[in-house]
N, C-alpha and C positions, 0 to 999 in steps of 0.2 A: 471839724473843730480842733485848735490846736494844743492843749494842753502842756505846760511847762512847769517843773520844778526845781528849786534851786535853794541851797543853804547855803545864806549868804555872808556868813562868819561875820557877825556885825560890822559889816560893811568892808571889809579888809581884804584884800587880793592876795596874788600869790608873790606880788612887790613889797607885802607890808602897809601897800598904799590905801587909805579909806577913800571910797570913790563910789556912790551911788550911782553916778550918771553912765558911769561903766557899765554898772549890773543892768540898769533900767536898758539899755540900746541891748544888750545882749537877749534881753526878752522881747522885743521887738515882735509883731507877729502873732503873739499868743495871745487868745481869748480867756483861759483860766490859767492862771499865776500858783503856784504853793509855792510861800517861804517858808524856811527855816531859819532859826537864830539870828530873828529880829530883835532889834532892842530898844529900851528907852531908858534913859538915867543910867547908863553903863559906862562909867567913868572911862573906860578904854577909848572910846571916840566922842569924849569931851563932853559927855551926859547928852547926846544927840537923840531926839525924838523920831529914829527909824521909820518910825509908820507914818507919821505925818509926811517925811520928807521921801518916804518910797510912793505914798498916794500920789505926791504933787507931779512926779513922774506921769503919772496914767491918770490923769483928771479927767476922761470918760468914762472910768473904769467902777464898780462897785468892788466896795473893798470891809474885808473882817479882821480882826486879829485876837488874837486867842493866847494871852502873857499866861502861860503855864506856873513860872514860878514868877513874884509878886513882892518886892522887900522893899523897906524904908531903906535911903541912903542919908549920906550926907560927904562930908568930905573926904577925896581920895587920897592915898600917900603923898601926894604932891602937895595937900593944901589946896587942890581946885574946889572953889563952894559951889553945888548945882544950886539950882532955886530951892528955896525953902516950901518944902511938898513934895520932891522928887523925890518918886519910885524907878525901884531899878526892876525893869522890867525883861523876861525873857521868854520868848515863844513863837507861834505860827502864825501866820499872815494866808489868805488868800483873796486875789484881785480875781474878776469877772468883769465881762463886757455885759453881760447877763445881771440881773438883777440877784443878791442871794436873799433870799425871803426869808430864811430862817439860820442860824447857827446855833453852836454850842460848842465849848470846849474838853472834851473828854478827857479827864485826869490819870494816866497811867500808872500802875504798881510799883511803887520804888523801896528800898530800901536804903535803911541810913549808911554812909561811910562814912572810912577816916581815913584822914589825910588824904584824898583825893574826893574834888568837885564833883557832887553829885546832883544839878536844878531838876527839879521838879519835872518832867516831861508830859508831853500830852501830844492828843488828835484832834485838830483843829478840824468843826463840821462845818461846812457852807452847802445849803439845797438851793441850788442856782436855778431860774427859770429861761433854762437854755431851747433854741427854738424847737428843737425835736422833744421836746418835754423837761420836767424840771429830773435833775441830776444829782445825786449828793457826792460834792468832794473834799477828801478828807487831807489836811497837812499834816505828814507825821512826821516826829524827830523822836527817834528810841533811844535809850542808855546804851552810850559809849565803851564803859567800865565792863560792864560783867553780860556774856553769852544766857548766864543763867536769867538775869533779868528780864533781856531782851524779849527770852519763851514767855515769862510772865505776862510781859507788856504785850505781846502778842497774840496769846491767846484770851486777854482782857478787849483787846480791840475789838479780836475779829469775832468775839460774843456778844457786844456791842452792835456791831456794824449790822452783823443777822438779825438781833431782835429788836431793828428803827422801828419796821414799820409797825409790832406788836406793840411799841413800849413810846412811840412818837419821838419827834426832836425835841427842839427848846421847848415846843408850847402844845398841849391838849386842851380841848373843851373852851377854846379862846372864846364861841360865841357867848358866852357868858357877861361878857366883859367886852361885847362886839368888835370882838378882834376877829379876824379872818384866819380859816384854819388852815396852818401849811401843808403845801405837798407834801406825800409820804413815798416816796421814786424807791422802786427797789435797787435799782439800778445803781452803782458807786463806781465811783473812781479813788484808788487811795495815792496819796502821793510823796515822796519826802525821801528826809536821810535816815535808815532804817540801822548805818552802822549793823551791817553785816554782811557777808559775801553769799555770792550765788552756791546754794547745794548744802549751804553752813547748816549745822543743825537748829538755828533760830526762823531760817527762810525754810526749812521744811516743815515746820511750826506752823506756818503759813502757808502756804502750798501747797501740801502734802506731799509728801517722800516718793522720791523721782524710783528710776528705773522699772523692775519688773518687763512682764511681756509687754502689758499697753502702756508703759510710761506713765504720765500725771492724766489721769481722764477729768473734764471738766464735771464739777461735781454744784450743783448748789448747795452753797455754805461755805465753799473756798474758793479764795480770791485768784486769780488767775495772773502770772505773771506777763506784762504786756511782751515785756522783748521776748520772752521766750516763746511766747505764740508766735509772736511774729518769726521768730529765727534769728535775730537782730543782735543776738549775743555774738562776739568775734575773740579771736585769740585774745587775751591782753587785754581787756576790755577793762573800763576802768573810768571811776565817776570821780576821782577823791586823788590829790597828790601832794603827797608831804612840800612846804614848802622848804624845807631846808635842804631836801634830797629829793627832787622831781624823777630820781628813777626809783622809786616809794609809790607806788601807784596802788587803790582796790576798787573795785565797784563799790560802794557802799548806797546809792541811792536806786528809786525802784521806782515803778508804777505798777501798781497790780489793779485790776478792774473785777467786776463780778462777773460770771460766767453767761450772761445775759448779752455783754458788751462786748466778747469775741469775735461777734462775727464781723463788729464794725470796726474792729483795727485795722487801721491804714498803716502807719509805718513808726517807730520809733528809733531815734538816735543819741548819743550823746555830744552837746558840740564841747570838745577839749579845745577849743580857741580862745574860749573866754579865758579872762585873767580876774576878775573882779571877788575870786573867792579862792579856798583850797579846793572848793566841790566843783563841777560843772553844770552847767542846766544840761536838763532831760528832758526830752521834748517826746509825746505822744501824739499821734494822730489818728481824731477816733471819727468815722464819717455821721454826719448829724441824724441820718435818717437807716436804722436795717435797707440791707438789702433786698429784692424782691424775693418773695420765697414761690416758686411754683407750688398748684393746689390739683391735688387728683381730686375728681369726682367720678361716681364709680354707676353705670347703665344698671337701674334695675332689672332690665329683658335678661344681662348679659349675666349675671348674679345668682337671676331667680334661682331659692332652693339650695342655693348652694350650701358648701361646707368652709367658711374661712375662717383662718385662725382670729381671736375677736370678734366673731362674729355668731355667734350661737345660734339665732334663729331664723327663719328664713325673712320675717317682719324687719327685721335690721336689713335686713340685704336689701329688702324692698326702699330703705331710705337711701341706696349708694346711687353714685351715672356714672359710669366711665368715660370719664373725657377729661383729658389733659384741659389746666387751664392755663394762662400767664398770667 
């Protein structure tokens, strides 16, 4: 399964140029999609309905969107009038070839500012019913402005993310109301522009704080980052590039997965070819189905009586075979 993310700066390349059909070919390929800074009624590209016009793109595709922040408009400095009812809309998007059965948009911790834009941000939820089972994935875009935030937003998330399956998604107790009740997948994928760099203390927020003897050991309840399981990380590496000064480069975007979903990393890269945004798409690749895992079974004759560690009486032993299976 190929999974892609991409903040696609409403719709503006690193030309200045608005060009969806750009963005769309450069996703080519991918079975789940996360956007970033989709928009609708956003005077800058002419009050253009983003979502309708990135769907018509992928017309096999199921698709969510999740406008975090949400405001009446009306006319822009220039005197353009949008239609009379346009909201300006701003938020996460995710496409699936996969059906998503359920969503929700989770509202992250902000704080007011001055004199500097601060929209509303959020985690866009889609539980996909992909063929190795259903999946939850999540589109993130975190606050630009302030490192401090960032830790808020992130430790709001990923308290969230752990307690789906206690606290449900969009819908509980649906038969009530004969609605069908959605998968509850412990398993996640998160995706997006996280606006912070590798090691930063907002990604150790997330993570957990590298070094020591064993380095990050996989832990349930923290999210794993994909490239760096993988090894994927390279000198210079870098998802994000000033357009006014293209040697301005950071990583700023990520995937991180649950620690369940490790052992099916296949490969991840950044493609820096695209031109359709300042950010790049991030492409994951996670295999549909685990691995095989070999199973010992342990010969009762060969056990009988014995002393093993977990195994305290000789009745336990009696349940083992020794024999290697595949």
């Amino acid at each position: 399964m190929n999974f892609a993310s991409y903040n696609i700066q409403y719709g503006f390349g690193l030309d200045g140029r608005y060009d969806l059909a750009r963005i769309a070919r450069s996703l080519e390929g991918a079975d789940v999609i996360a956007l970033q800074e989709v928009t609708r009624g956003f005077s800058r590209n002419g009050f253009a309905d983003m979502v309708a016009d990135v769907a018509a793109f992928f017309p096999d595709y199921f698709w969510v969107y999740g406008p975090a922040c949400d405001m009446h408009v009306e006319a822009d400095e220039g005197g353009l009038q949008p239609v009379p009812g346009t909201r300006f809309q701003f938020g996460n998007m995710v496409l699936s070839r996969w059906p998503v059965v359920s969503t929700r948009t989770l509202l992250l911790p902000r704080s007011r500012t001055i004199g500097k834009i601060n929209p509303q941000r959020g985690a866009t939820e889609a539980v996909i019913a992909a063929p190795g089972g259903a999946i939850r994935v999540y589109s993130v875009h975190l606050d630009h402005v302030s490192a401090d935030e960032r830790i808020r937003q992130l430790q709001f998330l990923n308290a969230h993310i752990n307690a789906f399956v206690q606290e449900g998604g969009s819908l509980t107790g649906g038969g009530e109301f004969d609605l069908p009740e959605p998968p509850l997948p412990e398993d996640y994928i998160i995706m997006g522009d996280f606006n912070m760099e590798p090691e930063s203390p907002e990604y150790c927020a997330l993570a957990g704080a590298g070094g020591g003897y064993y380095g990050r050991v996989a832990r349930i309840g923290t999210p794993m980052d994909a490239f760096a399981a993988l090894e994927a990380y390279r000198p210079g590496s870098y998802s994000w590039m000033d357009p006014e000064d293209h040697g301005k480069r950071m990583h700023l975007d990520y995937c991180f997965v649950s620690c369940g979903l490790e052992g099916r990393l296949k490969s991840a890269r950044i493609d820096t070819q695209s031109e359709g945004s300042d950010h790049f798409p991030l492409w994951v690749e996670i295999v549909e189905t685990p691995p095989v895992r070999r199973r010992l079974e342990f010969d009762q004759a060969t056990f009988r009586g014995c002393s093993m560690p977990g195994c305290s009486t000789v009745s336990m032993c009696d349940t083992m075979v020794l024999r290697e299976k595949q």
